[in-house]
N, C-alpha and C positions, 0 to 999 in steps of 0.2 A: 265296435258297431253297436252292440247292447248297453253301453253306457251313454255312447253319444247321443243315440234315439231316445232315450229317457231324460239326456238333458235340453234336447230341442225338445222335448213336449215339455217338461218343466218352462224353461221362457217363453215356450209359444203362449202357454195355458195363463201367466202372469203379463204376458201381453210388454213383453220387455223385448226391445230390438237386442240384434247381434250387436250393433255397436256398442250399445251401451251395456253387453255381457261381455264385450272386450276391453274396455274402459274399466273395468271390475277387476279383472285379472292383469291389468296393466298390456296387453295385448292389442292386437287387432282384429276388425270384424271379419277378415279373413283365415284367422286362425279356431277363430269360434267355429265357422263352415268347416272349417278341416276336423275341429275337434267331436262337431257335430256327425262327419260323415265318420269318422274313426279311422281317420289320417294321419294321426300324431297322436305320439303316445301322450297320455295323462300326468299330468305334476300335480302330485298329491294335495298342496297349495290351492292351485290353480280350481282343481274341482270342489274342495272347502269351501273357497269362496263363492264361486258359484252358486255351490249351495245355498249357505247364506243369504245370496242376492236374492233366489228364487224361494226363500222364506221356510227351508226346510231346515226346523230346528229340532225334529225329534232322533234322537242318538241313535235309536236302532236303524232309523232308514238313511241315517249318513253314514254310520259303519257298514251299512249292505253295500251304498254306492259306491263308497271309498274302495270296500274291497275290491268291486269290480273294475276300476280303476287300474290297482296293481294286476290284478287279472291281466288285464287289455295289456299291462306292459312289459307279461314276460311270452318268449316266443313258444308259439305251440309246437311239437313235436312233427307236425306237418312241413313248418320251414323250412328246414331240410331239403323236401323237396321241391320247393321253391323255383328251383329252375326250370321247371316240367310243368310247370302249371301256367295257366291264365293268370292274369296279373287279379284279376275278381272272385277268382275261385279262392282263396286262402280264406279269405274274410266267412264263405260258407262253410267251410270245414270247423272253422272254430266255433261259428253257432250251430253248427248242427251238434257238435262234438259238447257243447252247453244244452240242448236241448232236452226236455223230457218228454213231449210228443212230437213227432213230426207226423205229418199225412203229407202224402204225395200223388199223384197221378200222373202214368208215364205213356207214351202212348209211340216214342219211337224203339225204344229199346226198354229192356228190364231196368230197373231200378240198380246205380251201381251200389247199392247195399248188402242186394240181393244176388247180385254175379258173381258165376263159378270164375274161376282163375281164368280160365281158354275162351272163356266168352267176353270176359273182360279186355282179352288178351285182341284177340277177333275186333271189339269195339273202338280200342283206343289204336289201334294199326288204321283201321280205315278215317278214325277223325287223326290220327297225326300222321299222314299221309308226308313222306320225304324225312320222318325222323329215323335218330338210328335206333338200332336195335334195343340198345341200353338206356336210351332216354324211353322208350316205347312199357320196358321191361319197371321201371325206374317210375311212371304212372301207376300200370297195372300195379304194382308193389303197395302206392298210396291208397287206389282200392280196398285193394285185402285188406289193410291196416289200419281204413275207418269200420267195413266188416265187423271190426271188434267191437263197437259199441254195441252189436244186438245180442252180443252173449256176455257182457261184463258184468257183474254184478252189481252195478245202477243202471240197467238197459234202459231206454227212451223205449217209450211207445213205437210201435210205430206200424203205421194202416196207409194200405198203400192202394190203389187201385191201377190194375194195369189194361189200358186197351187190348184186346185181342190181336190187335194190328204188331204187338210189340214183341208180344207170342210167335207167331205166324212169319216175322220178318227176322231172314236167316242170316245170321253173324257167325262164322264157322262154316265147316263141314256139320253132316246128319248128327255125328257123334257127340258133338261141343251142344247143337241143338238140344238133344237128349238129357246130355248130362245139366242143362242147365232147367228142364222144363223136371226133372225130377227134384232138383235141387231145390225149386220153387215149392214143390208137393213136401218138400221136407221140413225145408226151414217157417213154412208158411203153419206150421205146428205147434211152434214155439208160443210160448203164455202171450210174450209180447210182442207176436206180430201178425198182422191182419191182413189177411191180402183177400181182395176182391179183384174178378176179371170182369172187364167191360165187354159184351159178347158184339158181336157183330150185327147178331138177329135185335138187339134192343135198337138199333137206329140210328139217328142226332141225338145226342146229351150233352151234359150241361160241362166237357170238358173242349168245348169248339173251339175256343183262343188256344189250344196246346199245355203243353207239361207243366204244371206248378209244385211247391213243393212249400207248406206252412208249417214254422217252426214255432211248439209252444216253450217256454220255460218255466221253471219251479219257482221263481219269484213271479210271486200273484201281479206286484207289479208293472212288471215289464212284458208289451203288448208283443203279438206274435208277430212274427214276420215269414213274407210272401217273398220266397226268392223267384225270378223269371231269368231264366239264362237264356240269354240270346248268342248270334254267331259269333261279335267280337266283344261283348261284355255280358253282363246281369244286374237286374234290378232287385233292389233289396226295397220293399213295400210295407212301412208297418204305419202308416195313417190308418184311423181308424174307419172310414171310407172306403178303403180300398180291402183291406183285410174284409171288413164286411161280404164284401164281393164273393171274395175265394171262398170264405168260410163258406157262402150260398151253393158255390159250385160243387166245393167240397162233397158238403151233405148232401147233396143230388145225387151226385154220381157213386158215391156210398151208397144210399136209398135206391136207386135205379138198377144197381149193380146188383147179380144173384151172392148172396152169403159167402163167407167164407167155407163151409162144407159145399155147396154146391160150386164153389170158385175151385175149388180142387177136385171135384169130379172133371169138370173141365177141364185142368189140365190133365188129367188121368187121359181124360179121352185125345185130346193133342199127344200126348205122349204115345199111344198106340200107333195113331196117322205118323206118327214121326219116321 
């Protein structure tokens, strides 16, 4: 996904058709869309040339792409679970899982970065409603196990704002409640993680189209992208137009939102009512 979106902005930016980027590689303009969307894996060849077409003859920025090339062609440790997912969600687990910042705002449930095991557990029961036990079990597992990017030793940013709505709206028993509104009070301590709560008393903000989630990375030159998941797919957004947008929301609802020390008194206080 990260390599194909730098190579459609590459041809778009030199004003070169797909066809005639498939002409290049001896291919078809069908297969450029597919390479573009990050539908098929990369042949080392294939993106050389490319390059080339699109005039980029400096070493260091064709070994950064190359690399990510073979990147894109070995499978992530997430595959596995592959049978348990949305056929759209693998694609985000790998750039999240490439990511150095991410910002998010969640406003129907917590963050699943941020969920305890039983709340996780709680969330994915009620969206895979008629699954079995072990496929349900077998999710929640994938959970935990992206979890680990906020304590690895290259942890991503990551500032998250959550609706009060998300807080307040119960997945579990009081107990799963509790342990997950403490759990937020804890992990939200961490050097690299920010959480703000969207309170109820602030009003309308600038999160009124629902949940997004902006992913930055450590190559200066590769643009961020805006994933929106919807009920039977997600959009993956890195025009520089539309990024725009989020970024705006982003920062509002950051600004608008009280601090992270006062975002934890809040939950302190939600934790008592619990």
């Amino acid at each position: 996904m990260l390599l194909g979106s730098h190579l459609r902005r590459l041809r778009e930016s030199r004003g070169i058709t797909r066809e005639k980027a498939g002409y290049s590689i001896r291919a078809s303009e069908s297969k450029i869309s597919r390479m573009e969307l990050g539908r098929v894996s990369f042949k080392t060849r294939d993106v050389e040339d490319l390059l080339t077409l699109y005039g980029i003859a400096d070493e260091a920025e064709r070994r950064s792409l190359l690399s990510l090339a073979k990147e894109a062609n070995v499978a992530g440790w997430w595959h596995s679970y592959s049978d348990v997912l949305p056929s759209w969600f693998p694609t985000y687990v790998g750039l999240e899982g490439a990511a150095a910042l991410i910002r998010s705002y969640e406003v129907q449930f917590v963050h699943g970065l941020l969920q305890t095991e039983a709340y996780a557990h709680a969330v994915v029961t009620r969206g895979m409603r008629g699954a079995s036990a072990a496929d349900i079990e077998r999710r929640v597992a994938l959970r935990l196990e992206r979890q680990k990017y906020l304590v690895a030793e290259s942890a991503p940013e990551f500032h998250v704002v959550l609706d009060e709505a998300a807080l307040r709206r119960p997945y579990g028993d009081r107990s799963v409640m509790r342990g997950q509104l403490q759990h937020l009070i804890d992990i939200s301590q961490r050097p690299n993680v920010r959480l703000q709560v969207m309170p109820f008393s602030f009003g309308g903000h600038a999160g009124e189209s629902g949940a997004f989630t902006m992913l930055s990375f450590p190559e200066s030159d590769l643009s961020d992208v805006v994933y929106l998941e919807q009920l039977t797919s997600a959009l993956y957004l890195d025009k520089r137009e539309d990024v725009a947008q989020y970024e705006k929301a982003m920062k509002e609802l950051q600004q608008d939102s009280p601090g992270p020390d006062e975002s934890r008194d809040l939950l302190r206080g939600l934790l008592q009512l619990s």
